[in-house]
N, C-alpha and C positions, 0 to 999 in steps of 0.2 A: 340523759336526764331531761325532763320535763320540766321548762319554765314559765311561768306564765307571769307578768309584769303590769302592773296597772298602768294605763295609760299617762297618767299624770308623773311616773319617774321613767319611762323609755329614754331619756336623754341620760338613765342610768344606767342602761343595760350593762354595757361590759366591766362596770363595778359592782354590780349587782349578782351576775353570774359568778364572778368571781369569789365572791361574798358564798354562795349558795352553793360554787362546789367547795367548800372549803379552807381557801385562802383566803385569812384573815387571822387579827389576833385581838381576842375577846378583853375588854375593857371591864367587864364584871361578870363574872356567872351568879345568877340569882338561885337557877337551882339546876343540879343533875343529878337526879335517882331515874324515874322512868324517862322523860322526858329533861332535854337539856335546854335551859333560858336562860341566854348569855344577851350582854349589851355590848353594839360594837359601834362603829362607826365606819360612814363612809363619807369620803371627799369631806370631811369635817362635822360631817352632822350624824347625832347619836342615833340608832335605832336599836330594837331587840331582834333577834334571832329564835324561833324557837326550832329545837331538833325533834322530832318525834323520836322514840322508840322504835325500832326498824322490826318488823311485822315477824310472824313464824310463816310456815306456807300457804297452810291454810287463809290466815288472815289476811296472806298477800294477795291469793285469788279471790277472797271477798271483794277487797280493795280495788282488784283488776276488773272484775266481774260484774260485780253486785252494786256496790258503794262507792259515793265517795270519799277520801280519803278526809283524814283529821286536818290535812293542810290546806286542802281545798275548800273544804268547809269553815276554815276559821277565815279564810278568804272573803267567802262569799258572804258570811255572818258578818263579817265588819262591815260589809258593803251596805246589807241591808240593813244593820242599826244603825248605821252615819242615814241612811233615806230616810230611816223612819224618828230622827232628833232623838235617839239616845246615843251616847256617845263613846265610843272606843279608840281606839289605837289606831289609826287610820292605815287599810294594807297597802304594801306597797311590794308583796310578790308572793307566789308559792311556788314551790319544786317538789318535783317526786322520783323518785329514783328508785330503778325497778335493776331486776336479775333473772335474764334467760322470760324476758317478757313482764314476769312476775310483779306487782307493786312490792317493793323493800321496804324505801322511808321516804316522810315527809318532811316540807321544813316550810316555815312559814314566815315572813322577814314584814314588820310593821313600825311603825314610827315609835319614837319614844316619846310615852309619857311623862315628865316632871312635875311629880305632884304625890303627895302623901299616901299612904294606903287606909281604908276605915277601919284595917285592926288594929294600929295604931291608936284609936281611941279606948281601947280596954287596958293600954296600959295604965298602971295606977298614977302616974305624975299628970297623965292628960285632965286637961280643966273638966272640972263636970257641968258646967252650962254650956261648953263647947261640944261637948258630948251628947249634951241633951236637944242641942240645936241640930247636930250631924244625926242623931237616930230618927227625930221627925222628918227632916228633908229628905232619909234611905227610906223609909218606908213611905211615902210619895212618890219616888223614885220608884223604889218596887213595885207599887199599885200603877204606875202610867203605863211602865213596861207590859205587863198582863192585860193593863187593859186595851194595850194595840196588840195583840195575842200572841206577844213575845215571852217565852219561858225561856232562862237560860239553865242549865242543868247542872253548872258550878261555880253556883252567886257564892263562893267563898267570899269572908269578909277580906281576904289575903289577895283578891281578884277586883276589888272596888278602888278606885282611886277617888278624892274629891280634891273638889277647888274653893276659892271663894269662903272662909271657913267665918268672915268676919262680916259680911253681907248675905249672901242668898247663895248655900250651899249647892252645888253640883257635881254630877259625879260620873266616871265612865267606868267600864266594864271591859278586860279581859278574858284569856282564855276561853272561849267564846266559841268553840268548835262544837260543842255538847249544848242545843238548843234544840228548840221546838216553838216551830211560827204557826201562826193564822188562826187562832183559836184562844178565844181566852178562857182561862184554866177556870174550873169550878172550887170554890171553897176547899176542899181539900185538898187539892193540886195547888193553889197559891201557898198553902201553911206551908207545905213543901221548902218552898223557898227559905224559909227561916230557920229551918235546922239546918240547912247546907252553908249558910253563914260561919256557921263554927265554932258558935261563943257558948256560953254558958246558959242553961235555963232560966239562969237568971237576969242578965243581960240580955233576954230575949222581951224580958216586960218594960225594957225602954223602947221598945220599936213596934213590935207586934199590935198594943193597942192602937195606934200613930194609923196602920194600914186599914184597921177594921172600924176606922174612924172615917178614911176615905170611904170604905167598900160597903159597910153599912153591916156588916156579915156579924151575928151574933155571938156577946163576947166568950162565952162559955162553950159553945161547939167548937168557934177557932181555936180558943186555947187547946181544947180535949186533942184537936188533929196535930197542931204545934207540938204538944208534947206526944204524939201519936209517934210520929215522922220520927223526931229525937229517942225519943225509946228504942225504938228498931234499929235507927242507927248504931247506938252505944250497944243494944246488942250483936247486931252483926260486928263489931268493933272488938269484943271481947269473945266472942269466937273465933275469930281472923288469929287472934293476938293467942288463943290457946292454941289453933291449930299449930303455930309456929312454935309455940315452946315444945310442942312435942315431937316436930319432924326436928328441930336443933338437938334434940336428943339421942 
């Protein structure tokens, strides 16, 4: 197995390998269907773990060959938003584990954050001037990001964490393998960002105006592409969902 360790926990190595071949026992799983994101801890202090999905052949000689891996790159992604003051999970190692050469799986192990998530705000108990504070600071947030020509590919709102809810909102950014640097996105390529949030059409008119307020971009085109992006979605969503009712068949 291939481990690579950021300098700042090397005094962790031999918990940390142990951690990343498998020895350990997971304090919470957040989620496993494709990918597994457990919280565990080491020498006393909590981090996440995430497991990638271990590749087919094909994918694993892309991986060997071509690309880098989902672990590496969520690696390097953290590195370069903590340089550039936007804020994530700060890494603290990735591994790859291969068969007969092959890339198999990745794993990629990061500090834990404590701190709420922004879908948490669409629950219906949540305040709505706390709500309405948190969708103008994300969409600031969103516009900074783009404008140092940071995309990230799964701004889920499930992927946002904030802080500071009662002063001057802040916020950092997960799952973070699926980006795209050095270029800041055109008008249609920012809407983007707003249907991968996840919320509703309608919960998109607390935040979306807030961005096109920073970017100056007209209200009527952005919306048209906003709900461009979300159209296609929900349709590709509901093709997904019939293909499946008919191979269960």
């Amino acid at each position: 197995m291939k481990v690579i360790i950021s300098p700042k926990y090397e005094n962790e190595r031999t918990a940390i390998e142990r951690v990343l071949n498998g020895t350990y026992t997971p304090l919470l799983t957040y989620c496993n269907k494709r990918n597994t994101v457990e919280k565990i801890e080491i020498n006393g202090k909590p981090y996440v773990l995430k497991k990638f999905k271990p590749t087919g052949l094909f994918n694993g000689i892309i991986y060997t060959l071509l690309r880098k891996s989902k672990a590496q790159r969520a690696y390097e992604h953290a590195g370069f938003l903590l340089a550039n003051g936007i804020y994530t999970a700060t890494p603290v190692a990735y591994a790859e584990k291969s068969r007969l050469g092959i890339f198999r799986r990745g794993y990629f192990l990061s500090e834990f954050i404590d701190a709420p998530l922004v879908v948490d705000i669409y629950n219906p108990d949540f305040p709505a001037e706390s709500k309405k504070k948190l969708c103008i600071f994300l969409a600031k947030f969103i516009f900074d990001m783009h404008q140092k020509g940071i995309v990230p590919l799964d701004l889920n709102s499930g992927n946002i964490f904030y802080h500071n809810l009662n002063d001057r909102p802040t916020f950092a950014i997960i799952d973070i393998n699926r980006m795209k640097t050095g270029k800041v996105p055109t008008m249609p390529q920012a809407m983007r960002a707003f249907f991968q949030l996840g919320v509703s059409a309608w919960n998109l008119t607390d935040i979306v105006p807030h961005y096109m307020w920073h970017s100056g971009y007209d209200f009527n085109e952005s919306s048209y592409h906003v709900l461009r992006w979300r159209h296609k979605w929900e349709r590709n969503r509901r093709l997904k969902e019939r293909f499946r009712r008919i191979f269960r068949k």
